[in-house]
Residue, then its C-alpha position, 0 to 999 in steps of 0.5 A: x876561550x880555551x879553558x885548558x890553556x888557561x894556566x891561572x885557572x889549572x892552578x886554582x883547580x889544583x889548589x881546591x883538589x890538592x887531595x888528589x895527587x896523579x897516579x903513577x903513569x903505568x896505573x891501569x886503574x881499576x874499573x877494567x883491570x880483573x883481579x885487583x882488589x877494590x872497594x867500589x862506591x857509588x858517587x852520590x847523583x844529587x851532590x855531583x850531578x853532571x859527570x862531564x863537570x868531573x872531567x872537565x876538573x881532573x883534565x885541568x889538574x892534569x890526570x890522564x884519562x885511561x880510556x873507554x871500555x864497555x859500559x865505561x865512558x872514562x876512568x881517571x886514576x890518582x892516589x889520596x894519601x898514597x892510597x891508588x884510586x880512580x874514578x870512573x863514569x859507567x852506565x849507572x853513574x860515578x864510581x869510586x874505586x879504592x885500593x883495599x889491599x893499601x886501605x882494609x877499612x870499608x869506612x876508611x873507604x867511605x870517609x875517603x869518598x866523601x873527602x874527594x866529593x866535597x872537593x869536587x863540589x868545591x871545585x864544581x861551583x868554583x868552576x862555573x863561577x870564574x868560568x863556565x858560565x861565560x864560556x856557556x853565553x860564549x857556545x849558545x851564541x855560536x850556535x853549539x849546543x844541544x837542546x832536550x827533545x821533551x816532545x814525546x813528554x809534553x805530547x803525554x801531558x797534552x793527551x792526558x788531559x784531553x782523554x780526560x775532557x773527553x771521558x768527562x764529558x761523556x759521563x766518565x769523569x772522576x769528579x765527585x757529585x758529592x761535595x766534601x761538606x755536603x750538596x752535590x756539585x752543580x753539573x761535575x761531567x761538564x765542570x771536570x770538563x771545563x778543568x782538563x780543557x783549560x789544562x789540555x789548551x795550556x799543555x797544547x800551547x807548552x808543546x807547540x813552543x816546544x816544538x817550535x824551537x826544535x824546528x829552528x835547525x830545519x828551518x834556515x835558522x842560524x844562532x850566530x845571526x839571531x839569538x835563540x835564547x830571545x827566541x826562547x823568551x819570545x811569545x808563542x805568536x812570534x815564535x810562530x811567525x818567525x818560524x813559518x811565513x804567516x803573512x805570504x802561506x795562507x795555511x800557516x795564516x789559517x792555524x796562526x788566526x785559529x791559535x790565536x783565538x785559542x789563545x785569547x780565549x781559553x789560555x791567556x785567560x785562565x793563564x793570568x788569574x782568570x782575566x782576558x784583555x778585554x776586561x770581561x771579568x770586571x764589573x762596575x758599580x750603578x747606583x740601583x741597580x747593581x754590578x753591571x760587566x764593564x765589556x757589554x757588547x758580545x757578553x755571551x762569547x766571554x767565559x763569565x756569563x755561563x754556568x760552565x765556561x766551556x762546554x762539549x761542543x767548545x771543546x771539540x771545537x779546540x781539538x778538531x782545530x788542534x788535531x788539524x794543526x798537527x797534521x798541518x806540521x806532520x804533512x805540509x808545513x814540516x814533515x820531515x823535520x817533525x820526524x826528527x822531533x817526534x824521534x825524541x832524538x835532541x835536536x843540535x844548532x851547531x853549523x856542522x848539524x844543520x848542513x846535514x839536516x840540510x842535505x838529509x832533506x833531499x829526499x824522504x830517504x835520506x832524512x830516515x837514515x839520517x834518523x837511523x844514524x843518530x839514533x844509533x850514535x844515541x843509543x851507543x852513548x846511553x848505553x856505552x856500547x863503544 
């Protein structure tokens, strides 16, 4: 799909956008030209969010792009009631310019920026309606996209807890003895303990699928014969399983069982309302004698027959088996990949990236300048340092 090509859609761009009107070719715009008299405005992020969407429009209604400079990714020229303008994406976002020698009003200027937004918000959802969203289906299924590196930040919600289960149990937690309506809290070191350490297992659980996705393009993964957006939606266990060979590795057999438990135990459980699979939160009802827990066998291993349900010992148990499958990932399973990941760089699907990941895992050597490569094309680009 070419959407450039397409002359009906060029047309109905056009149409929502008839405000703009394409500058004189020998323009040179405004954001690199000294001297030129200009009002400056900044295009407001949360009404135009994604500035690749901007340039999608202004190629479809044919004005031509004038280039990339520093701190200048592209600047577009074009008049408004005869009045030279351009817009130009530059490190800290969209801008405006306005001749000010053809319009003396700074207001007139403002009024002028919010005629071309609300086109540009017109056009924008007009856009994504008739055409990028199939377009979008079309390069995930092919495999060309991009997906966000957020391990760095799901690793901080992840140690954020656990230091807090930690200094809890230990005695430096920040619950209050005292309750608000008077009576003190029965034992609040253990029971503040018991909250960051369900919150600790759900963050763990969050990143290891995180984590997972980010590992596809190092491992034989290829979009174009399996969904990635099924394996997103997958459950963490099949993610797992599709990513490491559990049935034939017995050290991925060994994590995958000791998540599993995790999982059953502490994240399903507190993850749906408070009930595990086995009915252990239910209670039956026996003439005489009362409300007896319908799961009678093993009841000490269910989390509803202690005061606490999870103590010190409990948690130490989870982060010792944690830590183990971190280094699991980091040492043996996929070192060099989780280099990458743990990078923060993004991680791409595309054919052209995962030869190169393929053919950077040689050796240890070439993989880190590979790192070093992409951090550099990142940095360049954040940065717009061209």
């Amino acid at each position: 799909m070419d959407l450039f090509a397409d002359a009906k859609l060029k047309e109905h761009m056009s149409t929502i956008m008839r405000v703009i009107k394409p500058a004189d070719p020998r323009d040179p715009g405004f954001a690199m030209t000294i001297g030129r008299p200009h009002y400056r405005l900044g295009v407001d992020p949360h009404r135009i969010q994604i500035p690749g969407i901007v340039r999608i429009i202004f190629e479809l209604i044919d004005l031509q792009d004038l280039g990339h400079a520093e701190k200048l990714a592209w600047e577009y020229a074009f008049e408004v009631d005869g009045i030279a303008c351009s817009l130009a994406h530059q490190k800290f976002g969209l801008r405006l310019y306005v001749d000010s020698a053809a319009m003396p009003s700074g207001d007139d200027a403002s009024a002028l920026l919010e005629r071309i937004t609300k086109s540009l918000e017109s056009a924008q959802r007009s856009l994504e309606k008739r055409q990028l969203r199939q377009f979008a289906d079309e390069q995930i299924r092919q495999g060309r996209l991009t997906i966000r590196n957020q391990y760095r930040r799901l690793r901080s919600i992840y140690e954020y807890f656990q230091e807090g289960a930690t200094l809890a149990f230990a005695g430096q937690g920040r619950l209050n003895p005292q309750l608000p309506g008077g009576g003190r809290q029965f034992n609040p070191h253990a029971t503040e303990g018991f909250y960051n350490t369900v919150a600790m297992v759900t963050a763990y659980f969050s990143l290891l699928e995180h984590t997972l996705v980010l590992l596809l393009p190092f491992r034989d993964f290829n979009p174009s014969e399996s969904a990635l957006k099924d394996f997103i939606g997958d459950r963490w266990g099949d993610k797992f399983r599709n990513v490491f060979t559990v049935d034939a590795d017995p050290s991925a057999k060994k994590h995958f069982d000791a998540l599993y438990r995790i999982a059953e135990e502490y994240r399903n459980t507190y993850g749906h309302g408070g009930f595990d699979r086995h009915g252990s939160s239910f209670l039956f009802h026996m003439q005489d004698i009362g409300a007896l827990p319908a799961v009678l066998s093993d009841i000490r291993g269910t989390p509803y027959f202690s005061f606490v349900p999870i103590d010190a010992d409990d948690f130490s148990r989870v982060k010792l088996s944690f830590d183990s499958i971190d280094e699991w990932l980091t040492k043996e399973a996929a070192p060099l990949a989780m280099k990458w990941i743990e990078s923060g760089l993004d991680v791409y699907y595309d054919e052209n990236f995962r030869t190169q990941a393929t053919l950077a895992a040689e050796s240890p050597d070439h993989f880190e300048s590979f790192i070093e490569y992409f951090s550099y094309l990142t940095d360049q680009a954040a940065n717009m340092d061209w």
